[in-house]
C-alpha positions as CSV (number, residue, x, y, z in Angstrom):
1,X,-61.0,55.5,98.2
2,X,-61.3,56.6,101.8
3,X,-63.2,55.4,104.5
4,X,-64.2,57.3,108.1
5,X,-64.1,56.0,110.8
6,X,-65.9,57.1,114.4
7,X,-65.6,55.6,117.1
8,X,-69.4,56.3,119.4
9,X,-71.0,55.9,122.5
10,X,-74.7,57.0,122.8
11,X,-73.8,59.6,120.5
12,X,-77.4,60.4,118.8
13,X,-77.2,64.3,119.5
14,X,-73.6,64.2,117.3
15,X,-73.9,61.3,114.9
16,X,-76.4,62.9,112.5
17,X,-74.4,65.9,111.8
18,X,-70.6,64.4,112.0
19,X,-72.1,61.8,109.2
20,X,-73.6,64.6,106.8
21,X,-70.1,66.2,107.3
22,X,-68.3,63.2,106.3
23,X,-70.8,62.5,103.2
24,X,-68.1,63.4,100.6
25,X,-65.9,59.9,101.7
26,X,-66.6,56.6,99.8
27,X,-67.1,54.3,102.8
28,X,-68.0,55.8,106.3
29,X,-67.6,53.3,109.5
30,X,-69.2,53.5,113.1
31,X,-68.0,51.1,115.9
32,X,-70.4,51.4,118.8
33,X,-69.7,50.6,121.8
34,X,-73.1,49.2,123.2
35,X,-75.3,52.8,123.0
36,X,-78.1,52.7,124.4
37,X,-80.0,55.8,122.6
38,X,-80.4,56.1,118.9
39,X,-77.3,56.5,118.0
40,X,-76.9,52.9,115.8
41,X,-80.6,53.6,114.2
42,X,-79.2,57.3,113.3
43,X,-75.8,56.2,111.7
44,X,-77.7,53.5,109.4
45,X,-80.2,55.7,108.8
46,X,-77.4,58.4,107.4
47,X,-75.0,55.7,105.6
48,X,-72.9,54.6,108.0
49,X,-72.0,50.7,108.5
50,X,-72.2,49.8,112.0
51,X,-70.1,47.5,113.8
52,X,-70.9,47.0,117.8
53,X,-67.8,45.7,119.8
54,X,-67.4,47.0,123.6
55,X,-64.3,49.1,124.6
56,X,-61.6,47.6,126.1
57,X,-58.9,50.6,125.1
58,X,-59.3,53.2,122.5
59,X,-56.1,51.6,120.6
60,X,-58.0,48.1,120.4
61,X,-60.9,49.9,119.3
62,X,-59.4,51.9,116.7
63,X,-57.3,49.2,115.0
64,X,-60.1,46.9,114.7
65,X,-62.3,49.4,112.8
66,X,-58.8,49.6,110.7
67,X,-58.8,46.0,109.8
68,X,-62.8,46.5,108.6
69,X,-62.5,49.6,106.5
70,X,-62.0,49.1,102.8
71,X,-60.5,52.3,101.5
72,X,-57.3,53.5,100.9
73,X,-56.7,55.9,102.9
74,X,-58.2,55.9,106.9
75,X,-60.2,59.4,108.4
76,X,-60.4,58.9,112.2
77,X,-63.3,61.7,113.3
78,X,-65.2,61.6,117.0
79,X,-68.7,62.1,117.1
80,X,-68.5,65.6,118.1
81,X,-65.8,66.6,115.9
82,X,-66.4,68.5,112.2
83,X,-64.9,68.7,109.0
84,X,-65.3,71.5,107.2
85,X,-65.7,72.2,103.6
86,X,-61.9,73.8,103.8
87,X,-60.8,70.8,105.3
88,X,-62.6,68.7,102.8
89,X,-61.4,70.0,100.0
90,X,-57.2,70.0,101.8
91,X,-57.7,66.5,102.5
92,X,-59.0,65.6,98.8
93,X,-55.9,67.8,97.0
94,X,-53.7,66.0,99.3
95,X,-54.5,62.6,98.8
96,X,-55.1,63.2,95.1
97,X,-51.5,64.3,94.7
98,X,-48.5,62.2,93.4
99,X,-47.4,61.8,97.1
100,X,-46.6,58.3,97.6
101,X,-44.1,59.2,99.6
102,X,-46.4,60.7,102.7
103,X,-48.3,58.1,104.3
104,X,-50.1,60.6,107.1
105,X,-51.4,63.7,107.6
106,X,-51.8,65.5,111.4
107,X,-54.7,67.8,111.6
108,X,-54.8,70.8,114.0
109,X,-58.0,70.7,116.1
110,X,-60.0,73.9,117.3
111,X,-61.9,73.8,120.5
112,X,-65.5,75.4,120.2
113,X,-66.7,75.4,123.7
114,X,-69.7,77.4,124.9
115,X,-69.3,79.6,121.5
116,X,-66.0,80.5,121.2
117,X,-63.1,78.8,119.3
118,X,-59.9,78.3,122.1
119,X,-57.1,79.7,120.4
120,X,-55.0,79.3,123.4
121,X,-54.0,77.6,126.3
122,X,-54.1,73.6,125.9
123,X,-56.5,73.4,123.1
124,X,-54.2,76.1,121.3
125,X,-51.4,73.4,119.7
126,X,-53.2,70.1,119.5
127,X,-52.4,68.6,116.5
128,X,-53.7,65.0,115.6
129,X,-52.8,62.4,113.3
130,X,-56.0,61.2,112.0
131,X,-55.2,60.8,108.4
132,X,-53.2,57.9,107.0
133,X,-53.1,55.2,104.2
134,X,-54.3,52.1,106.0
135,X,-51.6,49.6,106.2
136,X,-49.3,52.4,107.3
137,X,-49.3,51.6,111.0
138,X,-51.1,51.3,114.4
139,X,-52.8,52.6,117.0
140,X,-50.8,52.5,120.1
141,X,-51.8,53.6,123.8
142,X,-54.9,53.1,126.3
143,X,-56.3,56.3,126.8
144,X,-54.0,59.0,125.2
145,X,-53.5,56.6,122.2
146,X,-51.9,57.8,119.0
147,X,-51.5,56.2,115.5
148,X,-47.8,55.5,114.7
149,X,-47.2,55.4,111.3
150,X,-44.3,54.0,109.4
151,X,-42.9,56.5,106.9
152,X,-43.1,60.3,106.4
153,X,-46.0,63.0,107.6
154,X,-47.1,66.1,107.2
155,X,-49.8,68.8,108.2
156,X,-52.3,69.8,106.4
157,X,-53.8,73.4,106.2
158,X,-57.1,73.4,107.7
159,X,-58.4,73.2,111.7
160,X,-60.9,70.2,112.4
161,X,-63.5,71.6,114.5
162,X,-64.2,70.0,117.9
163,X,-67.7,70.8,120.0
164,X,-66.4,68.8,123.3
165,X,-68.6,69.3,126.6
166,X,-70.8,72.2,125.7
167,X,-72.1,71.9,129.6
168,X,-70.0,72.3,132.7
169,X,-71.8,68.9,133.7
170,X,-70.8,66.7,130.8
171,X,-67.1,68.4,130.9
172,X,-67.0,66.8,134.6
173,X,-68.7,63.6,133.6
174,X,-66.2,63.2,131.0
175,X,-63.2,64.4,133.5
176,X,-64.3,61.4,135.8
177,X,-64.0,59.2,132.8
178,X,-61.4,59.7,131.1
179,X,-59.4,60.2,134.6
180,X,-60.1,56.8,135.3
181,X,-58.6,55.4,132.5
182,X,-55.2,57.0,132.5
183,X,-55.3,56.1,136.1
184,X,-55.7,52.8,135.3
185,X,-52.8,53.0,132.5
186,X,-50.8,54.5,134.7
187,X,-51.0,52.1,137.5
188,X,-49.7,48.7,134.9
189,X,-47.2,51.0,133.8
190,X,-46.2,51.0,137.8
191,X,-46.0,54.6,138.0
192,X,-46.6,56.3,141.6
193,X,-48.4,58.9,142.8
194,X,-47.3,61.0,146.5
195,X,-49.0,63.6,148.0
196,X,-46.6,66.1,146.3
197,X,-47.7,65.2,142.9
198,X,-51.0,65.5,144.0
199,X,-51.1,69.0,145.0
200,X,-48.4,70.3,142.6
201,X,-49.0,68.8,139.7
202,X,-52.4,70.3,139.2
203,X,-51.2,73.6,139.6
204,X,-48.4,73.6,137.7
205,X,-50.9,72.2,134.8
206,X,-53.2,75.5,135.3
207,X,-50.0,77.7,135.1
208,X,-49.0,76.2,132.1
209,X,-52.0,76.3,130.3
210,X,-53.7,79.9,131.4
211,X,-50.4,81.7,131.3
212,X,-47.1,80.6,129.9
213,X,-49.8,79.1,126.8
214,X,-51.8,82.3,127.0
215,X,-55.3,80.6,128.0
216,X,-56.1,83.8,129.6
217,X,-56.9,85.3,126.1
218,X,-59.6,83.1,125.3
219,X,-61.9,84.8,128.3
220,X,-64.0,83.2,130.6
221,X,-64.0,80.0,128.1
222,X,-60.3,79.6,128.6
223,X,-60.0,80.1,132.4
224,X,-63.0,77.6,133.2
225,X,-61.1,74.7,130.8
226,X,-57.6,75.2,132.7
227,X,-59.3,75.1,135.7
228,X,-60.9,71.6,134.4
229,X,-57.9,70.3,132.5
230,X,-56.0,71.3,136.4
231,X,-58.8,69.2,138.2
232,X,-58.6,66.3,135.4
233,X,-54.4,66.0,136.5
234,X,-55.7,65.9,140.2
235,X,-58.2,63.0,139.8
236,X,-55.5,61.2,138.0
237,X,-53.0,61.5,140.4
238,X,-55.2,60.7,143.2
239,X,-56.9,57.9,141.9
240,X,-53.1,56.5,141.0
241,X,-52.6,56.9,144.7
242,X,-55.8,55.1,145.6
243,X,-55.3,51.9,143.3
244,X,-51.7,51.5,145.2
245,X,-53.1,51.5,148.6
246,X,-56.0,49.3,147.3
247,X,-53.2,46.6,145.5
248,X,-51.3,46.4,149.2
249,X,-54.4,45.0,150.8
């Protein structure tokens, strides 16, 4: 048996069709984190069980939709992630198999923004742990969280397909967010931030991602997300800086 899990967030443009991706799996699991939109109506509606619980850290979040899922085997997907039939039919040979002995499976994601799949630059090697047998391990981590599991994992074959920020404005809105929480787990980790960090980190970030990773071959698309994946380590860094001068006061 395997259960999916998504974890959501006035997700109603992305709910229906992640759902009706993830029809094939025998339990399918949405923890909302107080939407607003129709995103809870939509995930009943397509045969998801709905659990609301407000976000603390994605780590919390993801281990307590663990502890309510039934199946043998845990799918993590976001909203605006998809599986394909190819990937469907890896993960059920996988999980099938006489494997006892593998108790995860990492996943290579594809980036699809504005119509074209990022083969390069930072979206070019992500590779994701989302598969696992349930009592395996935990999530661990406030922001970029990952899922350590106890015993042996592999990689399976085919991409899961991500539609991230298909508008310059929600790729900033999301920047802002998500910058504000590693800024924040930065800080109780009492890590600093200096005005060299500030302006160098940044640009080493865009070097590494639009040339030594080859960003520059995925077009327009690929220059526009190193220049936002650059801006996102700048807001880090500076908020860092400003949550140390607002603790000495």
């Amino acid at each position: 048996m395997i259960s999916a899990i998504i974890l959501a967030k006035n997700e109603e443009k992305n709910i229906k069709t992640c759902l009706q991706d993830l029809s094939w799996c025998d339990e399918k699991i949405v923890i909302d984190d107080n939407s607003t939109d129709k995103t809870i109506e939509l995930a009943q509606k397509y045969g998801a069980k709905v659990y609301k619980k407000h976000l603390s850290n994605f780590s919390e979040q993801r281990n307590y939709a663990i502890e309510k899922a039934k199946g043998d085997w845990i799918l993590f997907i976001d909203a605006d992630e998809r599986v394909s039939s190819a990937l469907w039919y890896d993960i059920m040979q996988r999980i099938n198999e006489p494997i006892e002995s593998v108790f995860g499976f990492y996943i290579k994601r594809i980036d699809v923004i504005w119509g074209r799949e990022l083969k390069y630059g930072d979206s070019g090697t992500v590779k994701l742990l989302r598969l696992a047998k349930k009592n395996s391990g935990q999530w661990k981590g406030v922001v970029h969280e990952r899922w350590e599991i106890n015993g042996r994992t592999e990689l399976l074959n085919n991409p899961l397909y991500h539609y991230p920020h298909q508008s310059v404005a929600e790729f900033l809105k999301e920047i802002n967010y998500y910058s504000d929480l590693r800024a924040k787990e930065l800080f109780e980790q009492k890590k600093k931030s200096d005005w060299v960090s500030i302006i160098l980190y940044p640009k080493v970030k865009f070097m590494l991602n639009y040339f030594i990773k080859l960003g520059f071959l995925d077009g327009l698309p690929g220059l526009i997300a190193a220049l936002m994946m650059s801006f996102h380590s700048y807001l880090v860094r500076g908020k860092l800086w400003f949550l140390w001068q607002k603790n000495k006061k």
